[in-house]
C-alpha positions as CSV (number, residue, x, y, z in Angstrom):
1,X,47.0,15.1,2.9
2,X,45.2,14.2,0.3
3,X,42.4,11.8,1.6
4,X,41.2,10.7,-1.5
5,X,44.1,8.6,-2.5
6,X,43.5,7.4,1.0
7,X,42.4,3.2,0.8
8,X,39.7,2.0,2.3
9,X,40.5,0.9,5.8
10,X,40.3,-2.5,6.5
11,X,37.6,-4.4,7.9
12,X,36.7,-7.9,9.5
13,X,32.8,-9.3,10.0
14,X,32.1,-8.8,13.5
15,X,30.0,-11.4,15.5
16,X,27.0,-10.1,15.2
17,X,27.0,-10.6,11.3
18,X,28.0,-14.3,11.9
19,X,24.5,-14.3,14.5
20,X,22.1,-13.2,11.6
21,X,24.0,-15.1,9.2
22,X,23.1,-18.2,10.8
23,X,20.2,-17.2,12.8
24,X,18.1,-15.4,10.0
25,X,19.7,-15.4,6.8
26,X,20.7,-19.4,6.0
27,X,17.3,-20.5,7.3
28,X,15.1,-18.5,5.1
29,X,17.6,-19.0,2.4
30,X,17.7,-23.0,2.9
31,X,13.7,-22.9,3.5
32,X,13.2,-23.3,-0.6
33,X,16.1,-25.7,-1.6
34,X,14.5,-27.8,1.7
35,X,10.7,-27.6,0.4
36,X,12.1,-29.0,-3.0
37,X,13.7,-31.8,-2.0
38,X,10.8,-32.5,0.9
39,X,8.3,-32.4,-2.4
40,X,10.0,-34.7,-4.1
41,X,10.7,-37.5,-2.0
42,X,7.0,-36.9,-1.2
43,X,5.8,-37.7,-4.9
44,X,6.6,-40.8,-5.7
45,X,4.1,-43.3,-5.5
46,X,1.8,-40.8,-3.7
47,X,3.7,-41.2,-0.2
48,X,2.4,-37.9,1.2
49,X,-0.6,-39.5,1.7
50,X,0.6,-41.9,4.2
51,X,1.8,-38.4,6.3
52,X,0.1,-37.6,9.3
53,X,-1.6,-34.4,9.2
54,X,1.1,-32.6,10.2
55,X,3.3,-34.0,7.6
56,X,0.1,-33.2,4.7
57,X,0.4,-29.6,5.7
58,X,4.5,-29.4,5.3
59,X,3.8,-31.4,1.8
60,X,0.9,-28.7,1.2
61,X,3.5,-26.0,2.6
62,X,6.4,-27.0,0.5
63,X,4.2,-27.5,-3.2
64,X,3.5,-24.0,-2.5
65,X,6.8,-22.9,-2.1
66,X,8.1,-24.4,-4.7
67,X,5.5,-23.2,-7.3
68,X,6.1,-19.7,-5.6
69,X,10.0,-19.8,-6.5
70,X,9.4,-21.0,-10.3
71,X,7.2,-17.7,-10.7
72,X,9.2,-15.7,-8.6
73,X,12.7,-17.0,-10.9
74,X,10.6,-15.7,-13.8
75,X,9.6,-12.2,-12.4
76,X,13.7,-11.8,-11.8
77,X,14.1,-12.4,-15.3
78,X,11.8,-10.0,-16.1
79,X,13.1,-7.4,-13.7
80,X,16.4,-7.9,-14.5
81,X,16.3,-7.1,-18.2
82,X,17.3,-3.3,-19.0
83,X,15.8,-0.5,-17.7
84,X,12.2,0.6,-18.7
85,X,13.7,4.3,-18.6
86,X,15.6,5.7,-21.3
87,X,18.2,9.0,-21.3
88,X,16.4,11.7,-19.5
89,X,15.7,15.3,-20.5
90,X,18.9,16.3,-21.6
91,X,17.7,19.8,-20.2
92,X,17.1,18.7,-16.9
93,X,20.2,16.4,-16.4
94,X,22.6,19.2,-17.4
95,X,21.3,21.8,-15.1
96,X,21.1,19.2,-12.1
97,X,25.1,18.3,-13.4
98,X,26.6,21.9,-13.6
99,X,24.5,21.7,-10.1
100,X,26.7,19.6,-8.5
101,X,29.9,20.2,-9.8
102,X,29.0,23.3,-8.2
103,X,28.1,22.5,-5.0
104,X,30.7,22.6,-2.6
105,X,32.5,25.5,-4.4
106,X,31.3,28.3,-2.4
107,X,33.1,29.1,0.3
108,X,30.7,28.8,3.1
109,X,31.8,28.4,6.5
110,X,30.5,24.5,8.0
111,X,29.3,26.3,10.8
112,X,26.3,27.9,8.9
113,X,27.5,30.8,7.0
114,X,26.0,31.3,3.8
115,X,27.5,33.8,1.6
116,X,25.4,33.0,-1.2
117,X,23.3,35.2,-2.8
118,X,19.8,35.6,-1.2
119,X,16.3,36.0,-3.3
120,X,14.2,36.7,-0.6
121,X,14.1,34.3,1.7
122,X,15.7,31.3,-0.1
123,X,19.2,30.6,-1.5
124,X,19.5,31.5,-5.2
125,X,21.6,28.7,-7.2
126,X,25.5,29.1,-6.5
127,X,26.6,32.2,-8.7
128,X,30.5,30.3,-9.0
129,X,31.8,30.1,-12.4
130,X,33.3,26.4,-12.7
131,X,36.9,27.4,-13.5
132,X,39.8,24.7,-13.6
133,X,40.9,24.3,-9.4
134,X,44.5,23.6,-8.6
135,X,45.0,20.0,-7.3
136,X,46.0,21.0,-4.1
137,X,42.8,23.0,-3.7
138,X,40.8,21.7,-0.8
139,X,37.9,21.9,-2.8
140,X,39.2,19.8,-5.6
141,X,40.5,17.0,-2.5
142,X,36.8,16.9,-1.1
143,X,35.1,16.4,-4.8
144,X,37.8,13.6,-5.7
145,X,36.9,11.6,-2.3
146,X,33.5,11.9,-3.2
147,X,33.4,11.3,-6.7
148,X,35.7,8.2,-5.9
149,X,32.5,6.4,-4.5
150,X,30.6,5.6,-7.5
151,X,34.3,3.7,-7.9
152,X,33.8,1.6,-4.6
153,X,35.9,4.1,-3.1
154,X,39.3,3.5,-5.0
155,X,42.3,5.5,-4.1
156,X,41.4,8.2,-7.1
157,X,44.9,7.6,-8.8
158,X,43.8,3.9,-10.0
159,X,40.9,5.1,-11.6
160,X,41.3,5.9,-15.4
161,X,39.5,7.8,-18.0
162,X,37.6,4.8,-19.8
163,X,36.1,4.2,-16.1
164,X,35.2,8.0,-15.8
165,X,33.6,8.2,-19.2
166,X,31.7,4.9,-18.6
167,X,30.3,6.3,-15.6
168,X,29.5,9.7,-16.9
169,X,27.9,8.2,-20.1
170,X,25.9,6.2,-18.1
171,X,25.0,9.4,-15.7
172,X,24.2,11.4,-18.8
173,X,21.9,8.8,-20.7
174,X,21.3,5.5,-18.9
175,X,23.1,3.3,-20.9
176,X,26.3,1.3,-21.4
177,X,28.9,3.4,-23.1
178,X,29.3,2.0,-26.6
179,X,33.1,2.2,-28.5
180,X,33.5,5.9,-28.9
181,X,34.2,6.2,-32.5
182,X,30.6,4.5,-32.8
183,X,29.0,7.4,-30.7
184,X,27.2,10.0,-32.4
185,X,28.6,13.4,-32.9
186,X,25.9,14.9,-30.4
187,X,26.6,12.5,-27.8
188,X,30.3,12.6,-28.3
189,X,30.3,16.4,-28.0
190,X,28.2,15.8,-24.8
191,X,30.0,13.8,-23.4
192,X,33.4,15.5,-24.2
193,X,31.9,18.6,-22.4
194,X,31.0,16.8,-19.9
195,X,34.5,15.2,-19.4
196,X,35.8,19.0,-19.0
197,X,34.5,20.3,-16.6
198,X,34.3,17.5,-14.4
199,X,38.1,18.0,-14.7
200,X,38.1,21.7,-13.9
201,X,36.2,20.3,-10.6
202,X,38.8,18.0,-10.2
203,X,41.6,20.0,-10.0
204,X,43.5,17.5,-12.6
205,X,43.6,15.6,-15.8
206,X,42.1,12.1,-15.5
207,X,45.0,10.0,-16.8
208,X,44.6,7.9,-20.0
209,X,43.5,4.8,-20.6
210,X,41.4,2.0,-18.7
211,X,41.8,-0.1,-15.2
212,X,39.7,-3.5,-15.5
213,X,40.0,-3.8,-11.7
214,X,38.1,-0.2,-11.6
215,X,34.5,-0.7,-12.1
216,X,32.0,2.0,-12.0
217,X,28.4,1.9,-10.2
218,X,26.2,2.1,-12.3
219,X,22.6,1.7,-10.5
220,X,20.4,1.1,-13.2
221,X,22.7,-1.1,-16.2
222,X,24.7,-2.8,-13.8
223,X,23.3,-6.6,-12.6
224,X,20.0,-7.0,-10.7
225,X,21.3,-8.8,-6.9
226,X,17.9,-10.2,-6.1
227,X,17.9,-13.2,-3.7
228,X,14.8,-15.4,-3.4
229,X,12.6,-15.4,0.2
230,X,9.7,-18.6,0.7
231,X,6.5,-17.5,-0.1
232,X,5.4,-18.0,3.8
233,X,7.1,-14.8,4.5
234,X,5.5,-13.0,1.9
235,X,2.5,-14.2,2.8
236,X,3.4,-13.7,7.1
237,X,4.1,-9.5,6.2
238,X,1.0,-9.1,4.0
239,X,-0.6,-10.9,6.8
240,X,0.0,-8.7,9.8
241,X,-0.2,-5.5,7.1
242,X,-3.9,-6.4,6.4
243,X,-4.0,-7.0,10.2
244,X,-2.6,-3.8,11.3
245,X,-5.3,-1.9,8.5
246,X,-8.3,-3.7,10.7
247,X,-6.9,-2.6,13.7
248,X,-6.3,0.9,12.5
249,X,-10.1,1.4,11.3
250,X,-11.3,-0.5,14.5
251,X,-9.5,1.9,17.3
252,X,-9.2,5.4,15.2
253,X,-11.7,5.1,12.2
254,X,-8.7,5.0,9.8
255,X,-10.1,4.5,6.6
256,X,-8.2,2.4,3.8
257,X,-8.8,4.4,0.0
258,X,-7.9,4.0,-3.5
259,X,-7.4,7.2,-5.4
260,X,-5.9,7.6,-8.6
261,X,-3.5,4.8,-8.7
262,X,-2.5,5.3,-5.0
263,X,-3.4,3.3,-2.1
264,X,-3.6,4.8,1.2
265,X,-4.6,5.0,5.0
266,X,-6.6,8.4,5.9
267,X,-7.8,9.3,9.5
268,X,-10.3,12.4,9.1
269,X,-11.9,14.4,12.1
270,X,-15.1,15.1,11.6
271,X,-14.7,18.6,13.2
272,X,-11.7,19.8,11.0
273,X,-11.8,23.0,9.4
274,X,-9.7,23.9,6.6
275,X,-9.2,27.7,7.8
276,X,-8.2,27.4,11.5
277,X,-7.3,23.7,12.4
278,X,-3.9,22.5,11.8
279,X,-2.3,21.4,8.6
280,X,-2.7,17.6,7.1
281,X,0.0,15.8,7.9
282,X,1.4,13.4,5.1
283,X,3.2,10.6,6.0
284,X,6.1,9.3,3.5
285,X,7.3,5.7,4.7
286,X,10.6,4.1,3.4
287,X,11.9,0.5,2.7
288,X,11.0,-2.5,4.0
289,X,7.9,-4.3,5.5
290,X,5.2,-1.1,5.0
291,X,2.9,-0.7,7.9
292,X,4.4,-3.7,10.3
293,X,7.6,-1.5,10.1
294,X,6.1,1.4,10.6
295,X,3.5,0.8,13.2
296,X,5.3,2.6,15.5
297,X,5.3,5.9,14.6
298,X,2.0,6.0,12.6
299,X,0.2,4.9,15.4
300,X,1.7,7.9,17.6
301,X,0.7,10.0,14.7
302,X,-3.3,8.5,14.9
303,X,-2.9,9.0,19.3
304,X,-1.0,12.5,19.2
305,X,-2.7,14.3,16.9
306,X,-6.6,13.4,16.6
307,X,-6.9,17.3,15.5
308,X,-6.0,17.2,12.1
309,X,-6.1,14.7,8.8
310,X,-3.4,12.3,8.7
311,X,-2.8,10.5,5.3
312,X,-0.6,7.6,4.9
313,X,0.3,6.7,1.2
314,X,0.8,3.0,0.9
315,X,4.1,2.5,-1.3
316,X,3.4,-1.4,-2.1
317,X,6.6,-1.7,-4.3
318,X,9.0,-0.8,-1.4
319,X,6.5,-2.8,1.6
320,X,7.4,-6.4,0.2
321,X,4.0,-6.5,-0.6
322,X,4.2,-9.5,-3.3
323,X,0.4,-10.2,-3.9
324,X,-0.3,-6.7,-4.6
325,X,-1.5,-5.7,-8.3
326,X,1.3,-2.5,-8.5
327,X,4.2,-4.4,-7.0
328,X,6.4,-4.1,-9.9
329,X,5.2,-0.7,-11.2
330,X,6.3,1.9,-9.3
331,X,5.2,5.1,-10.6
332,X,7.8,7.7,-11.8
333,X,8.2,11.3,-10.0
334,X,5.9,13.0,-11.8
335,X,3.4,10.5,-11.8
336,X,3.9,10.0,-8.2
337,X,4.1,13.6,-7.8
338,X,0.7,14.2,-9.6
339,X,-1.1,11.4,-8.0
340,X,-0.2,12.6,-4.9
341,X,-1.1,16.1,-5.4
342,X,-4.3,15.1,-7.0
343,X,-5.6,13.3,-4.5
344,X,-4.8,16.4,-1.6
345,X,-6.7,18.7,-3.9
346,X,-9.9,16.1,-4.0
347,X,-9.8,15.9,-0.4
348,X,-10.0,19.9,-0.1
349,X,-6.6,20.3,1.5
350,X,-4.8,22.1,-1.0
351,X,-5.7,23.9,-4.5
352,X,-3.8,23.4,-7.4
353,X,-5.1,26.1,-9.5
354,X,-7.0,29.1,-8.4
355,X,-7.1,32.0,-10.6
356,X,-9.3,34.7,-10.6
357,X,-12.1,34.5,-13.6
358,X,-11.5,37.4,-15.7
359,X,-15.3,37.4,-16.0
360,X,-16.2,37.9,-12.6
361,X,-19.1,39.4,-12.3
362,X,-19.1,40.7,-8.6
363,X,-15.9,42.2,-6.5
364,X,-17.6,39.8,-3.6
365,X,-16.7,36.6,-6.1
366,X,-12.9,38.2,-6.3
367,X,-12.8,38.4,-2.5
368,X,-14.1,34.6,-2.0
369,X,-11.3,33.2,-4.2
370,X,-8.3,35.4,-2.7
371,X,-9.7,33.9,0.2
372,X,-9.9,30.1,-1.1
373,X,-6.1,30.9,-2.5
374,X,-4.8,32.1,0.6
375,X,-6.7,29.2,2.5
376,X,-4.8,26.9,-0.1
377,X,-1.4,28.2,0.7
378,X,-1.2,27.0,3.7
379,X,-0.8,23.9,2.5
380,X,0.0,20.4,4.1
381,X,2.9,19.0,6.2
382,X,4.6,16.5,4.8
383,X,7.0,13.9,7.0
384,X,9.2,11.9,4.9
385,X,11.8,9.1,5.9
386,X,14.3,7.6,4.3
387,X,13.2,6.4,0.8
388,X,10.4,8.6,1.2
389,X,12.6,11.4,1.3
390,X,12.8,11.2,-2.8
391,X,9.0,11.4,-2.7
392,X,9.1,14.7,-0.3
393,X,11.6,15.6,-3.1
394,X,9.0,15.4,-6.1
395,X,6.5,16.9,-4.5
396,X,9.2,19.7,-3.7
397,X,10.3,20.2,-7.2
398,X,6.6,19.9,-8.9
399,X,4.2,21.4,-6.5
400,X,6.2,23.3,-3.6
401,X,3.0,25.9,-3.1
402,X,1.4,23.0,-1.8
403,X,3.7,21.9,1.2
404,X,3.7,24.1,4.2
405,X,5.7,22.3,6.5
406,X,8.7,19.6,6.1
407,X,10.4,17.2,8.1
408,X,12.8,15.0,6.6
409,X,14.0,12.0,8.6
410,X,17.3,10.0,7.5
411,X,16.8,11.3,4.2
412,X,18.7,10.0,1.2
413,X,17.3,12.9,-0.9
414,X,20.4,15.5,0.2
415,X,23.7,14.7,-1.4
416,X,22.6,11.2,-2.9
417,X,24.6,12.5,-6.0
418,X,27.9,11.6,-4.1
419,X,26.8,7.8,-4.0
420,X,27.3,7.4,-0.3
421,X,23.6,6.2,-0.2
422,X,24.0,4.0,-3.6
423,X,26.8,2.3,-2.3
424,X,26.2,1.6,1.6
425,X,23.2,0.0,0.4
426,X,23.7,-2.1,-2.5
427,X,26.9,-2.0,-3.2
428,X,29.2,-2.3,0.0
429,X,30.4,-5.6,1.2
430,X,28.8,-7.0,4.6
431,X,30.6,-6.8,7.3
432,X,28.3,-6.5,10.1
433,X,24.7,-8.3,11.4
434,X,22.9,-4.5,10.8
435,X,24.4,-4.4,7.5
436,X,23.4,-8.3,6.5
437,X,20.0,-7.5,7.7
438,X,19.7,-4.3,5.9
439,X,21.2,-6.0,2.4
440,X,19.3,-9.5,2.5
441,X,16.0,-8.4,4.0
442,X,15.7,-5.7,2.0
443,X,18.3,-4.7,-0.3
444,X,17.6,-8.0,-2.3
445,X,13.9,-7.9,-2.2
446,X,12.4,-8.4,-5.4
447,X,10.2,-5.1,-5.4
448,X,13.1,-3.3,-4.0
449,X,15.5,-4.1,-6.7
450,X,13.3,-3.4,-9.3
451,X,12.5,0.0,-7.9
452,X,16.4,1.2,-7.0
453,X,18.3,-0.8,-10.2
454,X,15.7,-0.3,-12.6
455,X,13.5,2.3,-11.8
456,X,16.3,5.0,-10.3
457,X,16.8,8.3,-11.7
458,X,19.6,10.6,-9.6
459,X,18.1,14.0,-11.4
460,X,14.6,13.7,-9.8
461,X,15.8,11.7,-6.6
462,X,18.2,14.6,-5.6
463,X,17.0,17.5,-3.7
464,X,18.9,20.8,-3.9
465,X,18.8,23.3,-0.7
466,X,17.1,25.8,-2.8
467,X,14.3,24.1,-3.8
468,X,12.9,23.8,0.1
469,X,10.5,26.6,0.9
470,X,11.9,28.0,4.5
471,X,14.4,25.6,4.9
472,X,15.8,27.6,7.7
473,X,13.0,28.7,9.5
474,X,12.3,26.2,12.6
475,X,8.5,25.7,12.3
476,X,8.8,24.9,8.6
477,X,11.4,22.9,8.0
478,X,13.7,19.8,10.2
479,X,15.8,18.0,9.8
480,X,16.7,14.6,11.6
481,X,20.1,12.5,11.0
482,X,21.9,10.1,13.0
483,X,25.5,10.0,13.4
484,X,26.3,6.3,12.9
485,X,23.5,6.1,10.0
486,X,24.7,3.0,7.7
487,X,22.9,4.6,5.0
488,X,23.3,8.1,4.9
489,X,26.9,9.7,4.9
490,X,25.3,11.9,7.9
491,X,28.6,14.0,8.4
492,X,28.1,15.2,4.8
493,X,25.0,15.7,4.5
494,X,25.0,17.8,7.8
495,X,27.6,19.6,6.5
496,X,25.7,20.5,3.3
497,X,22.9,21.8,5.3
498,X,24.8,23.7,7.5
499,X,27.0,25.3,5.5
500,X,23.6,26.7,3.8
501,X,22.4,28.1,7.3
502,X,20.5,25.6,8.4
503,X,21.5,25.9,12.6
504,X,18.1,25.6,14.8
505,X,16.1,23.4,12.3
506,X,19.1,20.3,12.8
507,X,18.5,17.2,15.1
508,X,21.5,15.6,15.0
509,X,22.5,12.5,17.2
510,X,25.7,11.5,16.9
511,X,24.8,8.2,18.0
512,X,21.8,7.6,16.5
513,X,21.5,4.6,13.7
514,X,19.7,4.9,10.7
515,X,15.3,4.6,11.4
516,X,16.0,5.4,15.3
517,X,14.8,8.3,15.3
518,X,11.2,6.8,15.0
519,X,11.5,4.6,18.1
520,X,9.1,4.4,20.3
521,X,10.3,6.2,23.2
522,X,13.2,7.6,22.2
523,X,14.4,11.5,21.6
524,X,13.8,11.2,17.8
525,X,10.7,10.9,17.8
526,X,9.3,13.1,20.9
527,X,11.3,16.0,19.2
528,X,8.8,15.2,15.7
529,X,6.0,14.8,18.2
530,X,7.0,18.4,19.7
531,X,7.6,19.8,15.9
532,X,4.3,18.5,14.9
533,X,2.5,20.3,18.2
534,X,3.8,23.6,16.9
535,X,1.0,23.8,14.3
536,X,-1.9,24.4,15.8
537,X,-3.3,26.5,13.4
């Protein structure tokens, strides 16, 4: 059968979306609308002043929350204008396209065949010539039900070719797609090419015309959802963030840096040796409340392992860190990238550029840097989750020499170009309390929604298997999904990696939800814990 004509099954808000509804989202929500009307029955003819002290402080309270939502109405205007990126490098976003219309045309077996050609130990890009499928081909089924989720996940027959060509113009150069006989001939041709092969892929001709039911994600042009939070909370997360910081330098000498436009947390032993102690592990957080979030497993990281650097980069535009300078200026991937490399090499973890001085006036100086480079190559370890996956990603594609060891957890990085991630998180309606909680708290944040609809791009965010360094060897690479992840199509994206040959290096739990695997306690995070231990040199 052909599943991608299949419609979306139905499905009704359990009561556990009703509990948060009521329990968490209304009375944040109402918190502002309340400390407006409380300020301004309070005005008139000064009649805060007859409050007890109690009452002064709610006044106080509610003038500060209602200031706080005029400024924060204006930074969602701001945020919400177009996006400070234009097209990409045409270069780049037609390799990463032919990329993924190729993917999934090999045929590799699911359970971890890989019949892919092999330069030396890592998978060349496929070899498969993109030739027009039948529509029966199994191959052209799977790539319509995936393609059909940047369309909400329409049966694939409603969806027309104005739809397609909106979505792939907008792919293709960030913008809306203008009436074609305005486009210029470069763009046209691009885009005509563009249209052909994705066809070939599909195994069919997209019919004619235009569905105005159909509409297209389109992360970065489409609407800003942003809803508004009280101040207090703001100000209750940077709180206990600042708080955790203190506690961190108090019990394990954690100290808090600024280097280079990035913020961070850095235990250092004083005894570590570059040579023979074990790598520096780099810790890549995701969404949501920064370090309160994440106390967790960072402070198993700071227990576990007092034998080795561990560096946590601060990421202040996905912590719902408000009052913070950067909040709304996330930096792109290679600034991000470079930042991040830059300051590794300035703490003498990793060398960016050692070459022999074709001066050298002594063999014993040629000796001490092939020393230095292969001191260097061992490189770091670098544990990403979730968000912080498309960090791990950068640092992948820009300085891969550099990372010795990777553990992705829940990534978002590996298939994100089916829109799985893009529309579980933004785009799908609510239907359960997880799901409210993952879209209101989060989803909607300010500094969120400026970072996915505005600052996205899905060539740099999107990690191809080829471009990890020993991503089947064991005690270089794992990888850690959960079956009933609300983010990440984990079925899929286990899939991908196994049909690459990826067997040993997969912690999969079928039951597992989407940030479980960093519980305290729980069989996630002892099996990064044991991973981790492996290095001890």
């Amino acid at each position: 059968m052909d599943i991608s004509e299949h419609p979306l099954p139905h499905r009704s808000r359990s009561w556990c979306f009703y509990f948060v509804f009521f329990a968490a989202v209304v009375p944040l929500w109402s918190s502002i609308p309340l400390a407006w009307i409380f300020a301004i029955i309070s005005l008139p003819d000064h009649k805060w002043a007859s409050y007890t002290t109690l009452g002064r402080s709610l006044f106080f309270v509610s003038c500060c929350e209602v200031i706080f939502s005029i400024y924060h109405y204006y930074l969602v205007r701001c945020v919400s204008g177009p996006s400070p990126y234009g097209p990409g490098d045409p270069d780049e976003i037609q390799v990463a396209y032919i990329r993924l219309l190729k993917a999934g045309l090999a045929h590799l077996p699911e359970d971890g065949g890989d019949i892919e050609t092999l330069l030396v130990d890592r998978p060349a890009s496929p070899a498969e010539t993109i030739l027009q499928l039948e529509s029966h081909d199994p191959r052209a089924i799977d790539f319509r039900h995936s393609l059909r989720t940047w369309f909400c996940k329409v049966p694939w027959s409603s969806i027309k070719l104005l739809e397609i060509q909106k979505w792939l113009y907008w792919a293709m150069f960030n913008a809306e797609l203008p009436p074609l006989e305005h486009l210029p001939d470069e763009r046209r041709r691009a885009l005509d090419d563009a249209l052909d092969l994705l066809q070939k892929r599909l195994g069919c001709k997209i019919e004619e015309g235009s569905n105005s039911n159909i509409i297209p994600m389109r992360l970065t042009i489409d609407r800003t959802t942003i809803v508004w939070r009280p101040f207090t909370l703001y100000a209750l997360i940077g709180s206990i963030n600042w708080g955790l910081r203190i506690l961190y330098t108090n019990l394990w000498n954690v100290h808090h840096g600024h280097s280079n436009g990035i913020e961070y947390l850095l235990s250092m032993p004083d005894d570590w040796d570059p040579t023979n102690s074990p790598r520096p592990v780099v810790f890549l957080h995701g969404l949501g409340l920064g370090l309160l979030q994440y106390h967790g497993v960072i402070a198993h990281l700071l227990e576990q392992f007092p034998d080795r650097p561990i560096l946590v980069p601060l990421q202040p535009q996905i912590s719902q860190d408000f009052f913070h300078p950067h909040f709304l200026n996330p930096p792109s991937r290679h600034e991000m990238a470079d930042r991040l490399a830059g300051l590794l090499s300035a703490l003498g973890w990793v060398s960016l550029d050692i070459k022999a001085d074709k001066d050298r006036e002594s063999e014993e100086e040629d000796e001490v840097a092939s020393s230095l480079m292969e001191n260097s190559q061992r490189g770091i370890t670098l544990l990403s989750h979730s968000n912080g996956s498309y960090t791990h990603a950068w640092m992948l594609k820009g300085y891969p020499e550099i990372i010795g060891r990777s553990c992705f957890v829940d990534p978002v990085t590996f298939c994100s170009w089916e829109g799985d991630v893009c529309y579980n998180f933004l785009y799908r309606p609510c239907k359960t309390g997880i799901e409210l909680l993952m879209r209101y708290f989060v989803g909607t944040e300010l500094g969120v929604a400026n970072l996915l609809q505005r600052h996205f791009c899905w060539t740099s965010n999107s990690l191809w298997f080829e471009e990890i360094p020993n991503a089947r060897d064991p005690h270089k690479t794992l990888f850690l999904l959960g079956g009933k992840d609300d983010i990440v199509h984990s079925e899929r994206v286990k899939r991908y990696l196994t049909s690459h040959g990826v067997r040993k290096n997969l912690w999969y739990d079928s039951e597992g939800r989407h940030g479980q695997a960093l519980m305290r306690g729980g069989a996630g995070l002892k099996e990064i814990l044991r991973w981790l231990s492996e290095d001890e040199q």
